[in-house]
C-alpha positions in Angstrom: 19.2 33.1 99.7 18.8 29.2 98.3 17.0 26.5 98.5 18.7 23.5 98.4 17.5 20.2 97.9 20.0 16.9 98.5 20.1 13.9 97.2 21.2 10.6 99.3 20.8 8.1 95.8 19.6 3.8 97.0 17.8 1.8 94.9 15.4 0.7 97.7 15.7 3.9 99.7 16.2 7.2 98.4 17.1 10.0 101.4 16.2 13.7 100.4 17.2 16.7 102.6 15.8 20.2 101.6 17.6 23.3 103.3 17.3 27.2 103.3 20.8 28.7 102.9 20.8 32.5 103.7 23.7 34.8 105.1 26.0 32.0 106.4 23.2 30.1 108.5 21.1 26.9 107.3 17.5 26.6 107.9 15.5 23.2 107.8 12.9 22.6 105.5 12.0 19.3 105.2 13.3 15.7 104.9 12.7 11.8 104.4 13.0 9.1 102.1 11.7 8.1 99.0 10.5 4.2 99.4 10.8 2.0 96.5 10.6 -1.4 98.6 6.5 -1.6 97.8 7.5 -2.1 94.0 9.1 -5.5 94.8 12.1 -6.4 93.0 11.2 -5.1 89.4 14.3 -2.2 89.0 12.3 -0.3 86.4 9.3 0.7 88.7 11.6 1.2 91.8 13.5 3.4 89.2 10.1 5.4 88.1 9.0 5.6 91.7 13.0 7.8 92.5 12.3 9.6 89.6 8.5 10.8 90.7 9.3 11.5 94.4 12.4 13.6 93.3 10.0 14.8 90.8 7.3 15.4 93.7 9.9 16.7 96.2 10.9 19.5 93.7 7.4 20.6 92.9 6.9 20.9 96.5 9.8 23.2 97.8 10.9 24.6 94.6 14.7 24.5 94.9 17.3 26.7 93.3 20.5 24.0 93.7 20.5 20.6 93.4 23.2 18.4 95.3 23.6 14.3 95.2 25.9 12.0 96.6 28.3 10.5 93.5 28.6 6.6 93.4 31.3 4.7 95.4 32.8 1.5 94.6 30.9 -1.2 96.0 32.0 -4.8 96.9 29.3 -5.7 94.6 29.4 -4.7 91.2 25.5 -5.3 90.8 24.6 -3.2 93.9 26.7 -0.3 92.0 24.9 -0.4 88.9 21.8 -0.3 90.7 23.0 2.6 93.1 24.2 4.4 89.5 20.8 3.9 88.1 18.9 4.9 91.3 21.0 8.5 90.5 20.7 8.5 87.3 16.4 8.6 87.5 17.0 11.5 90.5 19.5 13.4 88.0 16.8 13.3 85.5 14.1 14.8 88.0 16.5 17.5 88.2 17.3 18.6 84.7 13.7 18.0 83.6 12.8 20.6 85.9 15.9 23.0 85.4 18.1 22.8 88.3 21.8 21.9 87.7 23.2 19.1 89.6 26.3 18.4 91.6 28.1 16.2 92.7 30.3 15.2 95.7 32.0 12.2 97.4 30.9 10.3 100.5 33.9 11.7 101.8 33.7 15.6 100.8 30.5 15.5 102.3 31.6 13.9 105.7 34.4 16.6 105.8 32.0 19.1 105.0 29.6 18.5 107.8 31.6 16.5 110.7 35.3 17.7 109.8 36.7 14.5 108.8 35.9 12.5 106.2 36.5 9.1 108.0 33.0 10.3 110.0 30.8 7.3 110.5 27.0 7.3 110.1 25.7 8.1 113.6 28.6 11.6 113.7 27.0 12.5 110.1 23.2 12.2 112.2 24.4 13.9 115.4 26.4 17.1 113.3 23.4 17.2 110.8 21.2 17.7 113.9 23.4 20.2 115.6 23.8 22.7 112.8 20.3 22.7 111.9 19.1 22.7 115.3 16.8 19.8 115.0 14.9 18.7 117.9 15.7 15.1 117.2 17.7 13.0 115.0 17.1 12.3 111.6 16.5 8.8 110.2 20.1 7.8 108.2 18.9 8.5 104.6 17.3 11.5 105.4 20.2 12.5 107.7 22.8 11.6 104.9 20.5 13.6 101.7 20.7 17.0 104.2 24.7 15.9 104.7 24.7 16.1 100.6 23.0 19.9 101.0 24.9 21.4 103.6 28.1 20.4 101.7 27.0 22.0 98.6 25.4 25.1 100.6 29.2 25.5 102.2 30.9 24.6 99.0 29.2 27.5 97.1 29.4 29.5 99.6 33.4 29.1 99.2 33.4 29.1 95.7 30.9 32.6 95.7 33.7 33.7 98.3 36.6 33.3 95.9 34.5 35.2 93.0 34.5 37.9 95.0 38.0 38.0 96.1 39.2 37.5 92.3 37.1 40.5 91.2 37.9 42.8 93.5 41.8 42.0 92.4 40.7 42.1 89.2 39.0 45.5 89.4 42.5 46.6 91.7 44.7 45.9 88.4 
């Protein structure tokens, strides 16, 4: 069993997703988004307000894995450097309190979660609802930061998988 908490990185709006991961199902714990609008337009306190809600979050639910969405190329080089540093201050949160982090593409987690990863905001909501039986949809952030966890819960679940299989041949030689 894991507890897995996911990362959906914004510089205005932070997404997290926490999720149980036991014997190939996926439990719900919580969700939401870190809001760093009340700070105004100063990026150092919308930076220390990521890095105590991640901070917060992790106190809270006391996760085992750590999962975040890795930065795409924006159209604007400024929003990108922002979305980096908005990650960075979550990353932090995480290795302050132990946990190692990975990392996956926009599109590795939409392949993870809808099957194609082409999948457009409102398919990421509506699987992300589906496979952890929600009784309503998630808000986008919040939908997208649970996304980031199921894609790492299914990823090392593969990878765990494969460390069996190799051993096992291993032990057979």
């Amino acid at each position: 069993m894991a507890i897995i908490l996911g990362i959906d990185p914004g510089s205005r709006f932070t997404g997290y997703g926490v999720i149980k991961h036991e014997d190939r199902s996926f439990t719900y714990l919580g969700s939401g988004c870190i809001k760093a609008l009340s700070q105004g337009d100063d990026l150092a306190s919308r930076l220390q307000t990521i890095f105590a809600g991640v901070s917060e979050i992790i106190l809270q639910f006391k996760p085992d894995m750590f999962a975040i969405e890795q930065v795409f190329m924006a159209k604007n080089p400024d929003s990108a450097l922002k979305l980096g540093q908005a990650r960075g201050a979550a990353i932090v949160a995480a290795t302050n309190s132990g946990l190692l982090v990975a990392e996956y593409s926009a599109r590795q987690i939409k392949q993870a979660v809808v099957g194609t990863g082409g999948a457009d905001k409102t398919q990421v909501q509506h699987m992300v609802k589906t496979i952890l039986k929600l009784p309503g949809t998630p808000q986008a952030d919040a939908a997208d930061a649970l996304a980031v966890a199921l894609c790492h819960g299914n990823s090392h679940e593969s990878l765990a998988k494969l460390a069996a299989k190799l051993k096992k041949q291993f032990d057979e030689d």
